[in-house]
C-alpha positions, 0 to 999 in steps of 0.5 A: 180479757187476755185470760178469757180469750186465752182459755177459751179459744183452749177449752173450745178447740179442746172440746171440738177434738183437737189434740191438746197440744196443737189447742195449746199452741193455737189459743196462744197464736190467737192471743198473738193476733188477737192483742198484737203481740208481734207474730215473729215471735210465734217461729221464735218461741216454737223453736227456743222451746226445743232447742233445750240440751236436756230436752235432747235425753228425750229421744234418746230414752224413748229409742232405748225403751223401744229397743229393750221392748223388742228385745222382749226384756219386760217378758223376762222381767215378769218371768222373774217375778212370777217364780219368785212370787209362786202361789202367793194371795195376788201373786199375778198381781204383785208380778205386775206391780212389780214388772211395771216398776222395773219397765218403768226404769227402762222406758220412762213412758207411762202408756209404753209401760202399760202396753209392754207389760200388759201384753205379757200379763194380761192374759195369764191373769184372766187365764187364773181368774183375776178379772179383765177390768181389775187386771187392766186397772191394776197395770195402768195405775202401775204404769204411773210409777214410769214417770216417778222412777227415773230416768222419767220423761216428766223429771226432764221436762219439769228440770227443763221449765224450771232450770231444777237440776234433772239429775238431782230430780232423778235421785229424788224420784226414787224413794217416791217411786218405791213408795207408790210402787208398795202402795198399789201393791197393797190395794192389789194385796187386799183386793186380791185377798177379799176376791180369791185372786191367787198366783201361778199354778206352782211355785219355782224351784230355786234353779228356775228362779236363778235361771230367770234371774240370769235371763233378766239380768241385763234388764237389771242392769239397764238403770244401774249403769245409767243412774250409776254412771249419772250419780257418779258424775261419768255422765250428764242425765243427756249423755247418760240418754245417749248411753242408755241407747249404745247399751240397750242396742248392745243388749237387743242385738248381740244379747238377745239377739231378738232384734236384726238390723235389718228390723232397726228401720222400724224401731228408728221409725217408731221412736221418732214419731213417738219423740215427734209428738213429745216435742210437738206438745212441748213446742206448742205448749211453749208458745201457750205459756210465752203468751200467758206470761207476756199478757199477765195471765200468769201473774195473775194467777200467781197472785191469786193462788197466794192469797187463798193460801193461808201456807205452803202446805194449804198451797201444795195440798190446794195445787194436789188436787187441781192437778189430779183434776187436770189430769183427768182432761190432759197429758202430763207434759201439757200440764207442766207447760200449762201450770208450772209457769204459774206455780214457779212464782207461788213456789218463790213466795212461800220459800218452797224448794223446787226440788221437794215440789218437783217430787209431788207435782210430777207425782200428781201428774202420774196419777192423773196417767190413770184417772177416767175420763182422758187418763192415757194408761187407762185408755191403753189397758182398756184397749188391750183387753177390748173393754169398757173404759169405765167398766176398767175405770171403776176397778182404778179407785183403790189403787188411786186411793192407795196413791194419793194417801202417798202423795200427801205424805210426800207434801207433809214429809220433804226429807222422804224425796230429798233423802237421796239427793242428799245422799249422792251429794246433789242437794246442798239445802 
């Protein structure tokens, strides 16, 4: 009875168009009222679900993304890219593979990713050929990698549900990103090569190479000072937030000088209302997962997933999939509210290490960025170019493909997460 009403009252509200994380934070006051849960306990778990010092990073890595992009960074990012890669089979292509990697360190944002770099590229490559769907698909799916490469957003919140250390999560993410990142690279590759698809009109010389290296250097810089600093233990991944805006602002003004601070009204503005809506899903999620939990939904649930599991790995690979399910209707953030406190017991009870399954759950939530029909990256690039979502949607599938082949070698192979980790002394497992 609790998990019917519970869901229900989600799925209608999600149904008649309202947003997922007010949906998700109205079936739990209904289940509040509805088996009289005690209603001051609705204020209290609103607040105790932000009132979190990690959660703090949060703002502090939407302001800094917001800065380095008005600053014009991903331009000069793409720049780089371009020369280096000259007349090569998908050259564009493996430039916005490759930018997006690189603005996906600085932004941690998927949708901000897909906007920055996809006003930068898109039109240079349908000015070369590339068609207007596959661009827009391509650059979406390469957004994903903005939650996998830290400093991630998604690890923040994930370290956050499940007290897993986020620095150690940040270093985790790292090998994973590249891999995903090598991947849609090669499904662009092949794609690129069976169409025609090329790179720039000529190759740059290597003066024109080194000179865009210099102008993309403090872009360069950005993640090595924040994940140095983290891995060095000067800073925590929330200092290092802090940090990361005191340099991009140092960057935006007195580097560039692109940004006035007579603009920095604006920027404020928009890092505040994107961070209010983090925290509004975050909060009202809360209240979600608090009712499941106090109702038994969750145990449950836990107890269900572990007894159609015959093993860890049917479980995990059982999780992947209803997770690139879910990805397809909600957002990343609630998702992990929405799952991650059923998973957290399942995780006990096969002896899974909640650093490895961070990897691939946040994994599986990036790829859910890009799959139709509520995939946020998709929606943006296919708003950039003025297109039909499922016309875009179609050119998706093999770079989604190429990431969940990835993501099944990231559930079979655990030391390819945990390699780092190990490395700058964050995991003593």
């Amino acid at each position: 009875m609790e998990m019917a009403l519970l869901f229900v009252v989600f799925f209608l509200l999600m149904l008649a168009g309202v947003p997922i994380g007010t949906s998700l934070g109205l079936a739990g006051i209904a289940a509040v009222f509805w088996f009289d849960l005690g209603i001051g306990m609705v204020g209290i778990n609103f607040s105790s679900s932000i009132a979190s010092f990690p959660l703090l990073a949060v703002p502090f890595f939407i302001l800094a993304g917001v800065l380095l992009d008005r600053a014009g960074l991903a331009a000069t990012i793409a720049r780089f890219f371009e020369l280096l890669l000259g007349r090569a089979t998908g050259g564009l292509a493996m430039v916005a593979v490759f930018t997006c990697m690189f603005w996906g360190a600085l932004s941690g944002s998927g949708p901000a990713t897909t906007a920055a770099v996809g006003l930068i590229l898109l039109t240079p490559m349908i000015r070369q050929g590339y068609g207007k769907e596959f661009s827009a698909a391509l650059i979406a799916n390469s957004s994903d990698l903005s939650i996998i490469i830290p400093p991630s957003i998604a690890f923040i919140i994930y370290g956050n549900i499940t007290s897993v250390s986020v620095s150690a999560l940040f270093a985790a993410g790292i090998v994973p990103g590249i891999l995903i990142g090598i991947a849609v690279a090669l499904a662009a590759w092949m794609v690129s090569k069976k169409r025609g698809y090329r790179g720039s009109e000529k190759r740059g010389s290597v003066r024109e190479i080194l000179s865009a290296a210099k102008a993309a250097f403090w872009a360069f810089m950005s993640p090595v000072i924040i994940l140095g600093g983290i891995y060095s233990g000067v800073f925590t991944p929330t200092e290092a937030a802090v940090m990361s805006v005191f340099y991009s602002m140092f960057v935006a003004v007195f580097v560039y000088r692109s940004v006035t601070f007579s603009s920095m009204i604006e920027i404020f503005s928009e890092a505040a209302v994107t961070s209010s809506v983090i925290m509004f899903i975050v909060a009202f999620a809360g209240i979600f997962s608090w009712a499941a939990s106090v109702t038994g939904i969750i145990d449950r649930v836990a107890a269900w997933i572990i007894s159609v599991s015959p093993g860890p790995v049917a479980m995990i690979i059982l999780v992947d999939f209803m997770l690139l399910g879910l990805g397809m209707f909600i957002d990343a953030i609630s998702i992990s509210y929405l799952v991650m406190p059923i998973l957290i017991p399942v995780l006990q009870s096969f002896g899974i290490d909640p650093l490895w399954y961070g990897v691939i759950f946040i994994t599986a939530l990036a790829i859910g960025q890009a799959t139709p029909p509520v995939g946020v990256n998709l929606f943006t690039a296919a708003n950039l170019i003025k297109g039909d979502i499922d016309e875009v949607a179609r050119e998706v599938i093999p770079f989604v493909m190429a990431e969940i082949a990835v993501l099944v070698i990231l559930s079979l192979f655990p030391a390819l997460s945990l390699f780092i980790p190990k490395l700058v002394g964050l995991y003593g497992g």
